[in-house]
C-alpha positions as CSV (number, residue, x, y, z in Angstrom):
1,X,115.8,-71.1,209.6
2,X,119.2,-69.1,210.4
3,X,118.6,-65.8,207.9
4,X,116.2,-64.2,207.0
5,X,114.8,-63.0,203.3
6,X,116.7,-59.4,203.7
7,X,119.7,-61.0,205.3
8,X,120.4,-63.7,202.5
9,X,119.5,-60.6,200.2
10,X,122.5,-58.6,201.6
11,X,124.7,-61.9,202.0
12,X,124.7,-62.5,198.0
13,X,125.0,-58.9,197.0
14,X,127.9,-58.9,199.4
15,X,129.7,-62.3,198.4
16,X,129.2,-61.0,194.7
17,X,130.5,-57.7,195.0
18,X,127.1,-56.7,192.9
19,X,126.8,-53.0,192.0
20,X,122.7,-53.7,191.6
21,X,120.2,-55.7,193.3
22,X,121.2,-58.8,191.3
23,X,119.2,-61.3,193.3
24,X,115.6,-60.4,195.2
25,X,114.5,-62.9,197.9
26,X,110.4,-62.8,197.9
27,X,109.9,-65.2,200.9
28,X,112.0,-67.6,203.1
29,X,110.5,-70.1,205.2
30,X,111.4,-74.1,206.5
31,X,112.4,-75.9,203.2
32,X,111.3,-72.8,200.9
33,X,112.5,-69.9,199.2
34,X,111.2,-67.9,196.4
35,X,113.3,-65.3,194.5
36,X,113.3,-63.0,191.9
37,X,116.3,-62.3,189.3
38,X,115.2,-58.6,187.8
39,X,115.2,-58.7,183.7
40,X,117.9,-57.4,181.3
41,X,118.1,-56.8,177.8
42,X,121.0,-59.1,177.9
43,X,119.1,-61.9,179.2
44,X,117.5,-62.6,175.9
45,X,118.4,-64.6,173.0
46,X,117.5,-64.9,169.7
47,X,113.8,-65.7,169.2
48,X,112.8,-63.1,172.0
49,X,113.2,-65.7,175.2
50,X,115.2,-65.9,178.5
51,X,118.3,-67.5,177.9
52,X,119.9,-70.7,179.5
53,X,122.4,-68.4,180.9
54,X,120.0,-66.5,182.3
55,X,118.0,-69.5,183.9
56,X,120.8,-71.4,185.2
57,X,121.5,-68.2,187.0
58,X,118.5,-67.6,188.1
59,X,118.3,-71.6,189.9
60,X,121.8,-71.4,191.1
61,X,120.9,-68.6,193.0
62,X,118.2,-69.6,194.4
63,X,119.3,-73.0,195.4
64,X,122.3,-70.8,197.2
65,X,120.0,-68.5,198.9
66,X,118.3,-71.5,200.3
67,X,121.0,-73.3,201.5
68,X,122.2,-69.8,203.2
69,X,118.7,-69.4,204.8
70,X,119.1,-72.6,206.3
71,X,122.7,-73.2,207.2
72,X,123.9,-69.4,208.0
73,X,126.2,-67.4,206.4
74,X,128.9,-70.0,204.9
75,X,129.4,-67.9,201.7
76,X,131.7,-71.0,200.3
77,X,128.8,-73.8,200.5
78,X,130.0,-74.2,196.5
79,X,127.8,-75.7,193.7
80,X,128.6,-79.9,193.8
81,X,125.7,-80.7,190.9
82,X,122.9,-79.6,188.5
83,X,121.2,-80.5,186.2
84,X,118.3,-78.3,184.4
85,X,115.2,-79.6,182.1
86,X,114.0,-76.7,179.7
87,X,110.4,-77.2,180.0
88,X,109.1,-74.0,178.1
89,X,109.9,-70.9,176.1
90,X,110.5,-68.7,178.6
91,X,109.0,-64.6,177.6
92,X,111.1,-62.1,178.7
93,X,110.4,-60.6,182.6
94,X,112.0,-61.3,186.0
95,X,112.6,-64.9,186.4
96,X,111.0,-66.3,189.3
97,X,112.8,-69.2,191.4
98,X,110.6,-71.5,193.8
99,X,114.2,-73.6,195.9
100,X,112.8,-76.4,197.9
101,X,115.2,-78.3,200.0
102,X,114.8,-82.0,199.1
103,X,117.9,-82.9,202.0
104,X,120.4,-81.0,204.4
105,X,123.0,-83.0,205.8
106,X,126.1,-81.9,207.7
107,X,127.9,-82.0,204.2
108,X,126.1,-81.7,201.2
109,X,122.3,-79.9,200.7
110,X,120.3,-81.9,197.8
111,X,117.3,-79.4,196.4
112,X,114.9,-78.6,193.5
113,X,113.9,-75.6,192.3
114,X,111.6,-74.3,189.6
115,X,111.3,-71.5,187.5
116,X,108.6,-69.3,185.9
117,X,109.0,-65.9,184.1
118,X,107.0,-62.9,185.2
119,X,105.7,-62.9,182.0
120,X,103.7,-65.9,182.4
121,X,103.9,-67.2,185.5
122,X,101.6,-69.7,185.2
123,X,103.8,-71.4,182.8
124,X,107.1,-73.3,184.4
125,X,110.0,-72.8,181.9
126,X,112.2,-75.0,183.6
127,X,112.6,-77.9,186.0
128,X,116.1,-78.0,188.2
129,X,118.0,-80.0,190.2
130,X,121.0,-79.8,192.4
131,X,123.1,-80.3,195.3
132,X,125.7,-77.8,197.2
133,X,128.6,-78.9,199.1
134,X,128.8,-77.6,202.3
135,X,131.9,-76.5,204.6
136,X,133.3,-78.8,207.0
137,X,132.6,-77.7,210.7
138,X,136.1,-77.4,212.4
């Protein structure tokens, strides 16, 4: 671990210029992070559920505050691939992210995450998959 939850907190508020809390990180440990994207109106489509939008969001942030908690602050570690399985309707409330890191090379961080809405968070909504690429060490 190189950051901790309030420090990869700060780091994407930061890198994203964000005027609000757009990100909350619940826990950081080896190979783990848990987050928490607050809910907005906006995120909903019709039918009253969290849209894809709003989910992809959710996971690409989370699998970026992993990789930060575990490489340092390298704010260009850029998305390389993803791919996302709506499992469930998701009800509108914070959408949580559970990022596990799956590998960490020197160039290129392979993880999972999954995602749950407040709402119900028994229920996963979605399944996600994904890989960053990393900068090259000069």
């Amino acid at each position: 671990m190189k950051l901790t939850a309030q420090q990869v907190e700060d780091l994407i508020h930061l890198g994203f210029a964000a005027k609000k809390k757009m990100l909350g990180i619940e826990e950081v440990r080896p190979g783990f992070v848990r987050t928490r994207l607050p809910y907005r109106d906006s995120m909903l489509r019709p039918g009253n559920v969290l849209s894809g939008p709003a989910l992809f969001t959710a996971a690409d942030l989370t699998m970026y505050a992993l990789v930060l908690s575990h490489v340092g602050p390298e704010m260009m570690a850029v998305t390389a691939n993803f791919n996302m399985n709506f499992l469930s309707k998701a009800k509108p409330g914070d959408i949580i992210g559970e990022g596990k890191m799956l590998k960490l090379g020197r160039r290129l961080a392979v993880m999972e995450t999954l995602l749950y809405s407040s709402a119900e968070p028994e229920t996963l909504v979605a399944h996600v998959t994904g890989s960053y690429a990393l900068p090259v060490k000069s």
